[in-house]
DRENZAKOL-26670 format. One line per 5 residues: number of its first residue (from 1); their letters; for each residue x, y, z of N, C-alpha, C. Coordinates in pm, 1 decimal, always signed. Example, Ala and Ser with C-alpha at 12.3 -4.5 7.8 and 13.67 -1.06 7.14 Angstrom:
! DRENZAKOL-26670
1) AS) +1319.0,-569.0,+780.0,+1230.0,-450.0,+780.0,+1320.0,-330.0,+780.0 ~ +1285.0,-225.0,+708.0,+1367.0,-106.0,+714.0,+1290.0,+3.0,+787.0
***
This chain:
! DRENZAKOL-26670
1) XXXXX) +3062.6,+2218.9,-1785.7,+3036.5,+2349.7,-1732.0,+3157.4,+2404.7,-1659.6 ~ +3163.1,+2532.0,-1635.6,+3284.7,+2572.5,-1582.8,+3308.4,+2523.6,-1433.6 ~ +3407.0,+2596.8,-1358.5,+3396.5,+2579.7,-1228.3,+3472.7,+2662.6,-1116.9 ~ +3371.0,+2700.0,-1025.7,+3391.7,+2824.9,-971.5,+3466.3,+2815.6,-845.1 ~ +3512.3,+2916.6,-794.2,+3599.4,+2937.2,-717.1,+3572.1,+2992.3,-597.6
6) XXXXX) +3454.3,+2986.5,-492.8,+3432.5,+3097.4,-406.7,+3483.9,+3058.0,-256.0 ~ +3480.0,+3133.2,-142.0,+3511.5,+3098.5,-47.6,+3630.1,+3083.9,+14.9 ~ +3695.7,+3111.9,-13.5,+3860.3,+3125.4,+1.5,+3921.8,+3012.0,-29.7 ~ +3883.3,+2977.1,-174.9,+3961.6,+2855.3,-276.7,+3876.0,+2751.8,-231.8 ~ +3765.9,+2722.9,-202.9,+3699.6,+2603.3,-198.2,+3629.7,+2591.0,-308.3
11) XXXXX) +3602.6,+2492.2,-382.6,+3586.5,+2465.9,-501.1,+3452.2,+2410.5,-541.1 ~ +3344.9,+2484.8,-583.8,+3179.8,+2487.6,-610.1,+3141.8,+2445.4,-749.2 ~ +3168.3,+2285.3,-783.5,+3143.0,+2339.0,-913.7,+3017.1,+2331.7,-979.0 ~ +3013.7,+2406.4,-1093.9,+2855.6,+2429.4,-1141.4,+2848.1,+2370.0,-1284.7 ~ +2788.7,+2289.2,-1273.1,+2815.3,+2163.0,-1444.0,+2666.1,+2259.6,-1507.9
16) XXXXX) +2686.1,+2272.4,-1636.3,+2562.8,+2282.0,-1655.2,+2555.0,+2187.6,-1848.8 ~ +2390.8,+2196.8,-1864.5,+2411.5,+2130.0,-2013.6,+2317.5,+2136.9,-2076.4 ~ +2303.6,+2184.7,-2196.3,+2243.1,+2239.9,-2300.8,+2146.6,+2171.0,-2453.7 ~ +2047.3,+2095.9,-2396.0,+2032.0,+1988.5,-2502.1,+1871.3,+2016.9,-2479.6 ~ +1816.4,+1954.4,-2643.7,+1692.6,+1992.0,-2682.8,+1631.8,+2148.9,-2643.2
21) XXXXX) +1719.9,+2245.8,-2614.2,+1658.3,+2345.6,-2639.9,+1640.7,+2379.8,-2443.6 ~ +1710.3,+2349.8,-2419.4,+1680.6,+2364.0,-2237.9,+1836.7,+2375.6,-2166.3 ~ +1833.4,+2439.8,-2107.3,+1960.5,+2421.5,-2019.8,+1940.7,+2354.5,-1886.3 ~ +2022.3,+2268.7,-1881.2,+1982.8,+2202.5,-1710.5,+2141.4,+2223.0,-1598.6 ~ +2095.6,+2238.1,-1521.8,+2207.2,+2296.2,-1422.8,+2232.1,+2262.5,-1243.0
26) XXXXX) +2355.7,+2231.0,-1250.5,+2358.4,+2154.4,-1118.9,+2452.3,+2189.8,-1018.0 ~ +2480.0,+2222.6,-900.5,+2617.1,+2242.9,-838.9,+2618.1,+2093.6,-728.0 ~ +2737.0,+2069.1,-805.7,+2813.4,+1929.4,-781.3,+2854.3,+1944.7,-571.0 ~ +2808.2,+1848.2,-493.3,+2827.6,+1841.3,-389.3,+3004.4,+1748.9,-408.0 ~ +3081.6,+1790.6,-325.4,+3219.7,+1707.4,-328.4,+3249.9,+1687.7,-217.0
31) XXXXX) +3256.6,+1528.0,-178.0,+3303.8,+1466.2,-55.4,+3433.8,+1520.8,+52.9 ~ +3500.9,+1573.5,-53.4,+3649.7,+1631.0,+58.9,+3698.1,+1752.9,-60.2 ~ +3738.0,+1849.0,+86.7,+3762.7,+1938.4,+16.9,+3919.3,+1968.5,-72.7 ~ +3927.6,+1989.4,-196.8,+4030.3,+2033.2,-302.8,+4079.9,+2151.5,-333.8 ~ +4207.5,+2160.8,-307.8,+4295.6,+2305.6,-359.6,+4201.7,+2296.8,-517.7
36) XXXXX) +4222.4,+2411.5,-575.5,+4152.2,+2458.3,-716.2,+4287.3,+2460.0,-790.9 ~ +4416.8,+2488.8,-746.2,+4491.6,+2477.2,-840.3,+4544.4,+2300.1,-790.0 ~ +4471.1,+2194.3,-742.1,+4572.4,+2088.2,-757.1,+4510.4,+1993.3,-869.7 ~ +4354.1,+2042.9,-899.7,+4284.7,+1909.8,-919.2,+4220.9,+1947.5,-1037.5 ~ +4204.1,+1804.0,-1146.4,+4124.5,+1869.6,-1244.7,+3948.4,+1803.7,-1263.8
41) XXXXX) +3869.2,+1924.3,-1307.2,+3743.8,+1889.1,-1271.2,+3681.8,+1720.0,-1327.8 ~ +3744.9,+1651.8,-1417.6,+3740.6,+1544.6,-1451.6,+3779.6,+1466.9,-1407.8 ~ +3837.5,+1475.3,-1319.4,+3905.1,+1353.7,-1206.1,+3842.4,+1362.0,-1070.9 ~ +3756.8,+1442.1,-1057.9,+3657.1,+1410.8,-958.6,+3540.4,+1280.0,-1010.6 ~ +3499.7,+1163.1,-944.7,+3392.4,+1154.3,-956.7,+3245.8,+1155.0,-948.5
46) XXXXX) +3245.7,+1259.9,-840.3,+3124.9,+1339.7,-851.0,+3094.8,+1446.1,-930.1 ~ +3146.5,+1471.9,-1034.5,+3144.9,+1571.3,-1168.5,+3046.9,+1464.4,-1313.7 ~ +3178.2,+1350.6,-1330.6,+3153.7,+1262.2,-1370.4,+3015.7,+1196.2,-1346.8 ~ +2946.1,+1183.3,-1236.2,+2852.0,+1120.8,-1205.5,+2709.0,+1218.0,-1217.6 ~ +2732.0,+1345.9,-1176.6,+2631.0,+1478.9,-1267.5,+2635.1,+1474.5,-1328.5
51) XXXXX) +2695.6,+1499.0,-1423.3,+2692.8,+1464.5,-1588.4,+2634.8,+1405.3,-1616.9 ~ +2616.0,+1242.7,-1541.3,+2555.6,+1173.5,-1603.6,+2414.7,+1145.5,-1603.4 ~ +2367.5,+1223.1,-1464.3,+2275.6,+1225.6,-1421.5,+2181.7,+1325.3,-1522.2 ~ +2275.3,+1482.4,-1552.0,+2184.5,+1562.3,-1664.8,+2183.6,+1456.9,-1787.8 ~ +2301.6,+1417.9,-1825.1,+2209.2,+1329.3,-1966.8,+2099.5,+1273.4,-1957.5
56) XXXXX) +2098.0,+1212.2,-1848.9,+1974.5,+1078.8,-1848.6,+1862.5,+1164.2,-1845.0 ~ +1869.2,+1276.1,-1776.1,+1753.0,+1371.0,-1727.8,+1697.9,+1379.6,-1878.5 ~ +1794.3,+1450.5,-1946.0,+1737.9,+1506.5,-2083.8,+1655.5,+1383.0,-2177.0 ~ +1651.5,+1249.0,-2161.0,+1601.3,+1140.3,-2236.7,+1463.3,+1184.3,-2221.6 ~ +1399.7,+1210.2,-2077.1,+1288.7,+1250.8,-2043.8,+1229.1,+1383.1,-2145.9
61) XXXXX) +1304.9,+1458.2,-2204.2,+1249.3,+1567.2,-2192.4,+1166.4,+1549.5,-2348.4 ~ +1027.2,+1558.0,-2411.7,+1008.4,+1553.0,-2539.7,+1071.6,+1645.4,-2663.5 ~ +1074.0,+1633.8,-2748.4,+1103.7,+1712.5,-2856.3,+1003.5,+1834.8,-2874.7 ~ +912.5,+1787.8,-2828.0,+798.8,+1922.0,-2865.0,+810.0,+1975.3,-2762.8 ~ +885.2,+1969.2,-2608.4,+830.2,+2041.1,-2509.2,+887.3,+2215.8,-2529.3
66) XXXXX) +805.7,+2295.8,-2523.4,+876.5,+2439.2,-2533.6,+886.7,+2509.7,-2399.7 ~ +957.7,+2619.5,-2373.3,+961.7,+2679.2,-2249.6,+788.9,+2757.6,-2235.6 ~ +722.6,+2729.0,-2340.9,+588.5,+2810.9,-2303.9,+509.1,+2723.2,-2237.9 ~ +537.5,+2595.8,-2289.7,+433.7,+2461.1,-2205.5,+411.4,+2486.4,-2101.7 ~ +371.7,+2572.3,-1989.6,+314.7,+2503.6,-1861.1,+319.7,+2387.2,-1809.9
71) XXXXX) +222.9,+2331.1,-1858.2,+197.4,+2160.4,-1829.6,+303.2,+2098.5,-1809.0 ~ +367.8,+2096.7,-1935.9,+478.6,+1985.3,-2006.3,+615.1,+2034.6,-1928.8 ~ +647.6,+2139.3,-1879.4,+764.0,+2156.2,-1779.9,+707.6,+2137.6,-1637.3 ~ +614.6,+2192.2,-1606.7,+513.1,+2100.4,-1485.7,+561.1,+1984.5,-1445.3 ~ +514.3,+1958.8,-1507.2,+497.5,+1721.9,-1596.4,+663.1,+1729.1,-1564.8
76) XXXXX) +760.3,+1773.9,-1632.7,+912.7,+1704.5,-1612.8,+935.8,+1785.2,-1486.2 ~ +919.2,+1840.8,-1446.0,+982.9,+1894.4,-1308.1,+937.2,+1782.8,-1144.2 ~ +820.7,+1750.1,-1185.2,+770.0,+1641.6,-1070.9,+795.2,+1522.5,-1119.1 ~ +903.0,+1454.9,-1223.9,+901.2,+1376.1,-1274.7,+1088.4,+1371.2,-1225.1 ~ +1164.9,+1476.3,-1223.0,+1263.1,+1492.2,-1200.3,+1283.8,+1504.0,-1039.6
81) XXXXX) +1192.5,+1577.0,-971.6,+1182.2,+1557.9,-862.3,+1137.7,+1390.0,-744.0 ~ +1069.5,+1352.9,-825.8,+1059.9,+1250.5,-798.0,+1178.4,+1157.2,-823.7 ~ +1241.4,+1162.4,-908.7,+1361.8,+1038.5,-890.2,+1489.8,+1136.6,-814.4 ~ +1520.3,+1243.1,-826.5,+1582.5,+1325.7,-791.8,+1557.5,+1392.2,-622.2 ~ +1499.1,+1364.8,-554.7,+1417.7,+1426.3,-448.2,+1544.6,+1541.0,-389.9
86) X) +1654.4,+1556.4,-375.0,+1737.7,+1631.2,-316.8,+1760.7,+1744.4,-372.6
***
């Protein structure tokens, strides 16, 4: 996902990722703060570690679930929340 710039160069970034038909989206908390022109977003490892966190998310998600389901986004949202609580 890209990564944004607000605040007078403090660096917010917003991973996002696009699988089975859903977009899932996160803004990355970063331990110390980084010039935007020194650093690249892959050499953080808290980028690295969102990432990995939306993949795993998406294992959860079924093949049949559609954005009309009620239930079934219901069902993964307290399911995500629960291992996810923050």
């Amino acid at each position: 996902g890209p990564i944004r710039s607000i605040c007078k160069g403090k660096i917010w970034p917003v991973l996002f990722l696009y699988k089975k038909g859903f977009y899932l989206v996160t803004v990355v908390a970063l331990e110390k703060q980084h010039r935007i022109e020194q650093v690249r977003a892959l050499e953080l490892p808290q980028i690295t570690a969102a990432f990995a966190v939306l993949e795993d998310i998406c294992d959860f998600i079924p093949a049949s679930l559609t954005i009309s389901d009620v239930a079934g986004i219901s069902e993964l949202q307290y399911y995500i929340r629960s291992a996810i609580p923050f």
